[in-house]
VMD Tcl script that draws the C-alpha trace (Angstrom):
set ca {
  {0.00 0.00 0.00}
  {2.71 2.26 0.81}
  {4.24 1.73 -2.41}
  {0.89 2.54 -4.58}
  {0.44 5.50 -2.05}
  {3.78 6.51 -3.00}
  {3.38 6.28 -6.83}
  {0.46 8.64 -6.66}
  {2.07 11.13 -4.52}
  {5.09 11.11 -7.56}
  {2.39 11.02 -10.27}
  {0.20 13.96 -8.57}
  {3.63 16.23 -7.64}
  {4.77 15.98 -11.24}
  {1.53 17.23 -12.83}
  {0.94 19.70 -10.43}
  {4.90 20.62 -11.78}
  {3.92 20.37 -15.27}
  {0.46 22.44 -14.71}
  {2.89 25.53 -13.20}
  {5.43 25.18 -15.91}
  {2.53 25.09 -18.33}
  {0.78 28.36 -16.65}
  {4.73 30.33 -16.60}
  {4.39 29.46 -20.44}
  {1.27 30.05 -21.70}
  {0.04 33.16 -19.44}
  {1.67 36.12 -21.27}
  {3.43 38.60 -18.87}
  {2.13 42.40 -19.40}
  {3.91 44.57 -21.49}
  {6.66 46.89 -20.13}
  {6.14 50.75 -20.56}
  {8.55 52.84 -21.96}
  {10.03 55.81 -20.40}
  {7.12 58.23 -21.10}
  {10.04 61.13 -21.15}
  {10.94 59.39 -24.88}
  {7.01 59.20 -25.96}
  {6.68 61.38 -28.95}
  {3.37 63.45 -29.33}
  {0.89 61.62 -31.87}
  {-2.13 62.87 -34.23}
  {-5.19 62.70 -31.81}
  {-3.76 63.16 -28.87}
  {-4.72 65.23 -26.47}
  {-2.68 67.35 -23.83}
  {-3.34 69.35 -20.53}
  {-1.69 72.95 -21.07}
  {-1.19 75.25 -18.00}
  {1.12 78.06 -17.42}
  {2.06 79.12 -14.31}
  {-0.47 81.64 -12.64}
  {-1.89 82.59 -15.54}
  {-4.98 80.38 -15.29}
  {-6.77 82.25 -18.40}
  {-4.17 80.53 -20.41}
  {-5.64 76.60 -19.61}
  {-6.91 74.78 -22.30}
  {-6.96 71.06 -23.49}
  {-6.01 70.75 -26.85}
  {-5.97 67.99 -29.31}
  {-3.40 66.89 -32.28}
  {-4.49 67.83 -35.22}
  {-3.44 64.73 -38.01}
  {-0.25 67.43 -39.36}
  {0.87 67.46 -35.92}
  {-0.36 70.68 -34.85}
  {-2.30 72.07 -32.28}
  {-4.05 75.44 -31.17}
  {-2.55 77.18 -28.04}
  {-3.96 80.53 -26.37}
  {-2.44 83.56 -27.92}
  {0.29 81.76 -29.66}
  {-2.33 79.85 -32.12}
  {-1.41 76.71 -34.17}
  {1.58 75.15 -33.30}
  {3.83 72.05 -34.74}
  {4.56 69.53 -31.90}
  {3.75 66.43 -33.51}
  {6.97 63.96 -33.52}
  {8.40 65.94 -30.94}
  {8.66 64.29 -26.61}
  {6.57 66.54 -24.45}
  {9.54 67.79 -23.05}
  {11.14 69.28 -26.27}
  {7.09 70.76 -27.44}
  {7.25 72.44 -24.11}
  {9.94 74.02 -24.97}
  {9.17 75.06 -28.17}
  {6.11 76.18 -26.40}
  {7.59 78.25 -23.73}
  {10.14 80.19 -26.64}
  {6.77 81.11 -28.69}
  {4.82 83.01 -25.41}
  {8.29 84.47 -24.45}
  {8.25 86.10 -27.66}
  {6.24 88.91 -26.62}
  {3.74 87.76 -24.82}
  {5.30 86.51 -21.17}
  {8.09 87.10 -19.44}
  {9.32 83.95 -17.82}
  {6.52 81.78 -18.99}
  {6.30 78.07 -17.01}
  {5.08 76.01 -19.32}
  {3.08 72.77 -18.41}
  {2.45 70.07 -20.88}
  {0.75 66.44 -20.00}
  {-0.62 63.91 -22.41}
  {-4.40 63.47 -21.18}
  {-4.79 60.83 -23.46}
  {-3.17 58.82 -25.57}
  {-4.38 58.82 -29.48}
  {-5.32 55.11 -30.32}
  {-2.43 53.12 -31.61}
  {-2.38 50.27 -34.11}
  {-0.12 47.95 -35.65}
  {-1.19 44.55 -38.17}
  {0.60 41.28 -38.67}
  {0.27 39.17 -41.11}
  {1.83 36.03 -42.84}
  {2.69 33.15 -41.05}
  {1.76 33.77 -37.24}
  {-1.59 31.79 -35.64}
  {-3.66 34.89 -35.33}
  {-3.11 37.92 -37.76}
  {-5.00 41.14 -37.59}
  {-4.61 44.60 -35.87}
  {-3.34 45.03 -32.45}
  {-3.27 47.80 -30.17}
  {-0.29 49.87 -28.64}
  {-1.60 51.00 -25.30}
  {-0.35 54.72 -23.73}
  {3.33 54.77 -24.32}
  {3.50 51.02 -23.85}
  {6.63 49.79 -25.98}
  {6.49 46.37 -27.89}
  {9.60 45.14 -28.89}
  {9.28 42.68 -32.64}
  {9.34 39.45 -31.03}
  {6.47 40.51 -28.30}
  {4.28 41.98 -31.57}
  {4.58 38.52 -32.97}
  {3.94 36.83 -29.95}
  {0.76 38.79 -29.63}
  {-0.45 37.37 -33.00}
  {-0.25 34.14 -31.37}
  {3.36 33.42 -32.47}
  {5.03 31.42 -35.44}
  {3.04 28.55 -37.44}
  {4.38 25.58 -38.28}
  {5.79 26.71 -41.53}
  {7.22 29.94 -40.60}
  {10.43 31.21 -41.14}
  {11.26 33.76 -38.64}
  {14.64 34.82 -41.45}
  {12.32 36.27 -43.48}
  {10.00 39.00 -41.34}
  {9.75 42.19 -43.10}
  {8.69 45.67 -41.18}
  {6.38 48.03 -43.39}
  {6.25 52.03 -42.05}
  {5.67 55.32 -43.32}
  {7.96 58.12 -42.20}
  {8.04 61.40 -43.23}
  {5.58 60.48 -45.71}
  {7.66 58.16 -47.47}
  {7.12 53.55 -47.13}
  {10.10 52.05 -45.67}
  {10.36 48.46 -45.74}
  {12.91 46.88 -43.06}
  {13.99 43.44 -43.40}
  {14.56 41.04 -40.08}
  {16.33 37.79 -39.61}
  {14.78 36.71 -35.89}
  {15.86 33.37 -36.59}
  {18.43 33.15 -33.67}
  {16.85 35.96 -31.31}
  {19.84 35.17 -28.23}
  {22.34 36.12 -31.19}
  {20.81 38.88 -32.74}
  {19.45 40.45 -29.67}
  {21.19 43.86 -30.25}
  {19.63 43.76 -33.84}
  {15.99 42.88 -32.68}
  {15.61 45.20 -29.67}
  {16.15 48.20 -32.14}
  {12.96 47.49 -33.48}
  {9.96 48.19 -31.40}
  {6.27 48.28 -33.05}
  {4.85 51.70 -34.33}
  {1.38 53.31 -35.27}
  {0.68 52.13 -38.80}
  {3.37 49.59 -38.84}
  {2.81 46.15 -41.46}
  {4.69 43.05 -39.52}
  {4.97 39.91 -42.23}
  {6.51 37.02 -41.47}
  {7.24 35.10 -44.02}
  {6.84 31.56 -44.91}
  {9.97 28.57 -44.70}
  {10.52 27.02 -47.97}
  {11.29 23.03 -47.31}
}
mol new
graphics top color blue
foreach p $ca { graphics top sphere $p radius 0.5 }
foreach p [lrange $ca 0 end-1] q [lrange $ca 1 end] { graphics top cylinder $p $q radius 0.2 }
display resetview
């Protein structure tokens, strides 16, 4: 009896092992944030201005898509692409010319303009997927968020589709050996509007 007790004492430690293992594996950890001091200031966005006792001055304002925005007595203003500290800035030189003298300028992102980003190609679940705030998803974790590789991928041929400055750039990424290449791959984080495709292993 002690022997059979014995065997299902082994039998029920190891699967309650290989249930935890299984639940470290399978239950995706959340997403790291970036510094929010490197976020740059996106189309829809929408920031809380204040300067320093001069109250009349508050406003909310929102991203227009070219990146600009409409600020008490200064009027439109270009801060898309720019971190909040280097807008406020720009900010604070525009009401010192002429209109304050030692203007403190306050600038918070409210909220964050919805994100996207698509893969496609040879991962278990393609589609859209959302960037959230200033979260910052590194290739590997976008791909893992499409449920990872299929069978047949080939993670030497993953190509990176983005528009800057109004121009496509295509980027081409060999993930095959992601402990090698990990200076490579963390260089590449997901962006808004950005076409992940992993392409497919030829046998």
């Amino acid at each position: 009896m002690k022997t059979v007790a014995r065997i299902i004492y082994d039998v029920g430690l190891q699967a309650s092992i290989t249930f935890s293992l299984f639940c470290l594996i399978a239950i995706p950890l959340p997403a790291p944030a970036q510094d929010p001091a490197n976020y740059r200031i996106s189309p829809n966005d929408v920031l809380d201005f204040k300067v320093f006792q001069e109250s009349d001055l508050d406003a909310h304002v929102r991203i227009a898509a070219d990146g600009t925005a409409i600020f008490p007595l200064i009027g439109s203003i270009n801060i898309g692409g720019k971190t909040v500290s280097e807008a406020t800035g720009i900010l604070r030189q525009h009401y010192l010319n002429g209109y304050l003298v030692n203007p403190q300028v306050s600038l918070i992102i409210q909220t964050y303009a919805r994100r996207t980003f698509t893969v496609l190609g040879q991962v278990n679940r393609p589609g859209a997927y959302e960037i959230a705030g200033d979260q910052s998803i590194g290739l590997l974790e976008a791909i893992g968020m499409a449920g990872g590789y299929t069978r047949i991928a080939d993670p030497g041929k993953i190509t990176i589709r983005r528009a800057e400055n109004g121009q496509d750039q295509v980027f081409k990424v060999n993930a095959k050996h992601p402990g090698k290449n990990a200076d490579i791959l963390n260089q590449y984080k997901a962006q808004s509007g950005d076409i992940i495709t992993v392409g497919e292993s030829i046998f």
